[in-house]
C-alpha positions in Angstrom: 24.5 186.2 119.1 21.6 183.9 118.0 19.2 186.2 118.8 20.9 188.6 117.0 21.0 185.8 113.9 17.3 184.5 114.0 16.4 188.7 114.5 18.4 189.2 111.3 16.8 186.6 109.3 12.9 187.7 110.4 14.0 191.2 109.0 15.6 189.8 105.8 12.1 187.8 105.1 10.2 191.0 105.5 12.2 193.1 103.2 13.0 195.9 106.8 14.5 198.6 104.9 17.4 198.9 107.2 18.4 195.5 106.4 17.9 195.7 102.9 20.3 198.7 102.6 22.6 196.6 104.4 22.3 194.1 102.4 22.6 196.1 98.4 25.6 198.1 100.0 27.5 194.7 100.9 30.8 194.6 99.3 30.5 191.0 97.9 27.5 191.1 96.4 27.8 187.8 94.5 27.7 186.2 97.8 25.0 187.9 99.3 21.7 189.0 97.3 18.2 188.7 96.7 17.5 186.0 94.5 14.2 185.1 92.9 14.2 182.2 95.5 15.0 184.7 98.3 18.2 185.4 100.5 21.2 184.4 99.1 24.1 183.9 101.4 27.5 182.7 102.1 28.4 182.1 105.7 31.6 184.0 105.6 29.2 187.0 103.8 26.3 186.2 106.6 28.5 186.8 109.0 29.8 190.1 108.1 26.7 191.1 107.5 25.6 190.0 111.1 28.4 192.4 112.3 27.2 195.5 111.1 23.6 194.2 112.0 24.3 194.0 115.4 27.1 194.1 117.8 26.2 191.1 119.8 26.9 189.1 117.0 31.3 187.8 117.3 33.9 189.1 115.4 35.0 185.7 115.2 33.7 183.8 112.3 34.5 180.2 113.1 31.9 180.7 116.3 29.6 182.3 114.9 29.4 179.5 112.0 29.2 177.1 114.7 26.8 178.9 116.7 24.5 178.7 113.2 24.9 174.8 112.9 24.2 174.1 116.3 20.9 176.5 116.8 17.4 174.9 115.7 17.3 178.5 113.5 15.3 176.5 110.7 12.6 175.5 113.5 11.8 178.9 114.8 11.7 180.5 111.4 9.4 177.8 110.6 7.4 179.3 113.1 7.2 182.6 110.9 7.2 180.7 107.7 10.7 180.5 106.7 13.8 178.4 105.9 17.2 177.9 105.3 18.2 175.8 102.5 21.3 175.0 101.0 20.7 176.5 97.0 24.0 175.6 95.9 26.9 173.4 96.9 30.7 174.8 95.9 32.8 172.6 94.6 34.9 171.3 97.1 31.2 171.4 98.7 33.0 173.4 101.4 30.0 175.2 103.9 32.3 178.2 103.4 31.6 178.4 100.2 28.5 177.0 99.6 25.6 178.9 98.7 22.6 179.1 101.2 18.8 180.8 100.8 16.9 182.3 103.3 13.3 181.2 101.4 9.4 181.2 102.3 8.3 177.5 102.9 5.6 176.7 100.6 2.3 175.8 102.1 1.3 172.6 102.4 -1.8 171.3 100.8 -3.7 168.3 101.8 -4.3 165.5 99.6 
């Protein structure tokens, strides 16, 4: 299922058309989008999305939340120049409902 995640999130940042269909014929699409920023997400959205991405991924939302928070995702997409941040706390600042963004990392300058 993480593979199936981090795979998911290298497509996203590359605009793969097959994703982006998936992604403008989601249901919710106040909770999943492209932003100005970049991918927009909710968990409970991600995971859905993950489902009809691949069918590695769980049905079971609760383990594939926790499969998210425990993976070092953010340090291999690093690796290909990505990130997930969190763009926007709920609020009952609930990680259900919190916004997230898939987003290029800037480049670093030296000083």
């Amino acid at each position: 299922m993480y593979e199936a995640a981090f795979n998911f999130f290298l497509a996203v940042g590359v605009r793969d058309k097959k994703v982006a269909l998936l992604i403008s014929s989601h249901d919710n699409k106040k909770n999943a989008y492209f932003g100005k920023e970049g991918f927009v997400f909710t968990l409970p959205a991600l995971h859905q999305l993950l489902m009809a991405y691949d069918h590695r991924v769980s049905s079971t939302y609760i383990d594939c939340r926790k499969m998210l928070y425990r993976s070092e995702i953010n340090t291999r997409l690093a690796k290909h120049g990505y990130h997930i941040v969190l763009q926007q706390s709920s609020p009952t600042n609930h990680v259900d409902s919190n916004c997230y963004c898939l987003a290029r990392l800037s480049p670093q300058t030296d000083t």
